[in-house]
C-alpha positions, 0 to 999 in steps of 0.5 A: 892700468886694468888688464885687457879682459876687464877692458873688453868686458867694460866693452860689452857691458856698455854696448849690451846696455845700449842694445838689450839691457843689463841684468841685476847682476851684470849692472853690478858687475859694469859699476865695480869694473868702472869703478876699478877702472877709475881709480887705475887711471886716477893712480896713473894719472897722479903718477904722472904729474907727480913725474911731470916739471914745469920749465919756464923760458925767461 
């Protein structure tokens, strides 16, 4: 997963974009931490199915 900092600023940006705006740059900055965040999560999640079994009662 990201680290904690990424997180918080992931935080931020959606809340200023909701209050204020973003900048060019900091719309930039929100898709590339979103979509870093994404794809941590698709790796993660893929893991874990990967490591999940399914057991039947017959």
């Amino acid at each position: 997963m990201l680290g904690q900092e990424k997180l918080d600023r992931i935080n931020y940006l959606a809340n200023k974009k909701k209050n204020e705006g973003l900048t060019e740059e900091e719309s930039i900055e929100q898709k590339e931490l979103r979509d870093a965040y994404i794809k941590a999560f698709r790796k993660n999640f893929k893991s874990q199915l990967d490591h999940t079994d399914i057991i039947y009662k017959d």
